[in-house]
N, C-alpha and C positions, 0 to 999 in steps of 0.2 A: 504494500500500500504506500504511495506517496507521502510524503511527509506531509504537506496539507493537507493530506484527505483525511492520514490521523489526527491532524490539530482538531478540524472540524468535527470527526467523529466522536472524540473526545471532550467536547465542549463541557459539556456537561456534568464530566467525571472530576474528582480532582485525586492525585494521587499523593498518600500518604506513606513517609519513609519517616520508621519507629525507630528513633532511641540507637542512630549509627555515631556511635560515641567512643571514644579510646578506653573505656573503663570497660567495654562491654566487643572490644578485637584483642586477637592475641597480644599479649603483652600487659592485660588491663586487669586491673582490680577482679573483675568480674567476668572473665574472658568465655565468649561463645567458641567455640572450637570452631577453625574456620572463616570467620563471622567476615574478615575483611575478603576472601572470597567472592560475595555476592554484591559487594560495591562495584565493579563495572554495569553489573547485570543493570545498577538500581541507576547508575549517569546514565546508561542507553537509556531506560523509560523515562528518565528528567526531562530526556531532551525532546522526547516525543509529547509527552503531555502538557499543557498551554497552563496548569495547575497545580501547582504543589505544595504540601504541607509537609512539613519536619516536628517531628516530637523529641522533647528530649527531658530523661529524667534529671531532675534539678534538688536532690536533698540538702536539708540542711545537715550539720554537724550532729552528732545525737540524732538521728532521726530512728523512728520506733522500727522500722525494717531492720536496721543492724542487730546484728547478734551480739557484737560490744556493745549494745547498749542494754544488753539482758543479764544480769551476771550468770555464771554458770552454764550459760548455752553457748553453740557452735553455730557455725553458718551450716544454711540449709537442716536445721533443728525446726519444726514446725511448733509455731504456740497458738496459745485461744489469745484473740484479743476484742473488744467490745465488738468488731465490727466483721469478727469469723474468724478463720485461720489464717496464720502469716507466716510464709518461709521468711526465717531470718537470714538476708544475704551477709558476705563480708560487707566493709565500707565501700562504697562505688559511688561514683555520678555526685562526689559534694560539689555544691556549690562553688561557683570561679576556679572549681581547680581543672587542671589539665586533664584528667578523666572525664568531665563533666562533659566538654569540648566535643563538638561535632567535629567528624575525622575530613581532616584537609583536604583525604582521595574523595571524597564525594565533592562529584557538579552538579549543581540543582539550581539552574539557571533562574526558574521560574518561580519560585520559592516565597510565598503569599503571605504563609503566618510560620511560627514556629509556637506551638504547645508546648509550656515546661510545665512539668507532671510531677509530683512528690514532693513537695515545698511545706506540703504542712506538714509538721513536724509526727504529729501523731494518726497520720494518716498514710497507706502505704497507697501509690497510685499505679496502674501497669495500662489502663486505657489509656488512650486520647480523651476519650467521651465522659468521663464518669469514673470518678477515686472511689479505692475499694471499700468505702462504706456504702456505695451502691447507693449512695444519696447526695453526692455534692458533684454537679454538673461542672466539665471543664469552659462549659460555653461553645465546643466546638458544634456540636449538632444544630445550635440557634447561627449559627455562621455559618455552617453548610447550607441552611432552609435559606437565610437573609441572600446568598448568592443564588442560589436557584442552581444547585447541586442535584443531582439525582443519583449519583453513581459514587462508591469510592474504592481505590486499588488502593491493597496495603502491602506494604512489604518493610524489612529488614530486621530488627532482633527484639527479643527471640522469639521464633514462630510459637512456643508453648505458653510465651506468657502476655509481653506486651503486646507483638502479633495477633497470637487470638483473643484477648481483651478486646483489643481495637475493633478487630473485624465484627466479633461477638453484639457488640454494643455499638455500633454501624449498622448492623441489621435490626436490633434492638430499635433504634430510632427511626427506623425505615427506609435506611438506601439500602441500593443493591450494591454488593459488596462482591469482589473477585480478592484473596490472597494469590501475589504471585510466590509459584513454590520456589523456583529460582535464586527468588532473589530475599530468602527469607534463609536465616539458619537457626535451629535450635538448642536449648539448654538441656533435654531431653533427661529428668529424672524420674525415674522409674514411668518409663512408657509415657511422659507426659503430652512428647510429639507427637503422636500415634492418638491417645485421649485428645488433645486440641483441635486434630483434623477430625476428629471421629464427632466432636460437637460442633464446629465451624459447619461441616456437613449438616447437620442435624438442624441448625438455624438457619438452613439458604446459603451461606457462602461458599460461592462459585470457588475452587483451587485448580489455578491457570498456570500455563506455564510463559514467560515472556516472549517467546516465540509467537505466540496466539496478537500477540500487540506490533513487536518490531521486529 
């Protein structure tokens, strides 16, 4: 397909790249196996879509996700907290530090808003749409309606957690939602990649591959 005829075809979609940050590529705090991998994947669809949005987690110091901020617990130790279960990670994604930071290899020419997610301190966030008390709106859904959005392609890390958040809760709101598989990679603990496509399914989202676009 011609570059313009994807611009036009695309009008309406806008695409979303979760949370590609150095805390979360080899090398980082929090490192997805791979993760820097699917960054060409994710500049070839930049440049196709007229639309884009970037997510990126934004914690403060102490925030209730870490497991140093639990005494006696480990990363990836699961707790109860007011608002369900929380994997506690290591430290990742604080604020102004160099992990926080969207990675330099990403061009995302067209790049509209950027979502920072996990700011409040006692709240862990992994959607774009909605922190995980499943009650405090990020505002993104009222910006995708106010543009006149119908569609959204998500992609980058991790397809198990912020990935299917996102998409999850994209469909939730009622766009149609495609995850591209390509250009997504996972944390995959105990089958979590396998369970995320298995309910991304279960809600309507389409799992494309980038090929299907460019």
């Amino acid at each position: 397909m011609p570059a313009t005829d994807t611009l036009s075809s695309l009008a309406s979609s806008v695409l979303i790249v979760v949370d590609v940050q150095y805390d979360f590529l080899p090398g980082g705090a929090l490192a997805v196996a791979n993760g820097d991998q699917i960054i060409p994947t994710i500049n070839r669809l930049a440049a196709l879509f007229p639309h884009t949005i970037a997510t990126q987690d934004w914690h403060p110091s102490g925030h209730i996700s870490f497991a140093s901020t639990h005494a006696g617990h480990q990363p990836f130790d699961v707790i109860e907290l007011p608002y369900g279960p929380q994997v506690l990670w290591p430290e990742h994604c604080v604020q102004e530090s160099h992990g926080a930071a969207l990675s330099g290899q990403l061009h995302l020419p067209r790049t509209e808003l950027v979502i920072r997610k996990g700011y409040h301190r006692q709240i862990d966030s992994y959607s774009a749409f909605m922190e995980a008390d499943r009650r405090t709106p990020t505002g993104l859904a009222g910006y995708l309606r106010e543009r006149g959005f119908t569609d959204c392609y998500v992609c980058g890390l991790a397809t198990d957690f912020c990935v299917a958040w996102t998409a999850l809760d994209a469909r939730q709101a009622g766009f149609g939602v495609c995850v591209v598989e390509d250009a997504c990679k996972g944390i995959d603990m105990n089958g979590s990649v396998a369970k995320a496509w298995a309910d991304m399914a279960a809600a309507g989202v389409r799992r494309i591959h980038s090929c299907e676009i460019c």
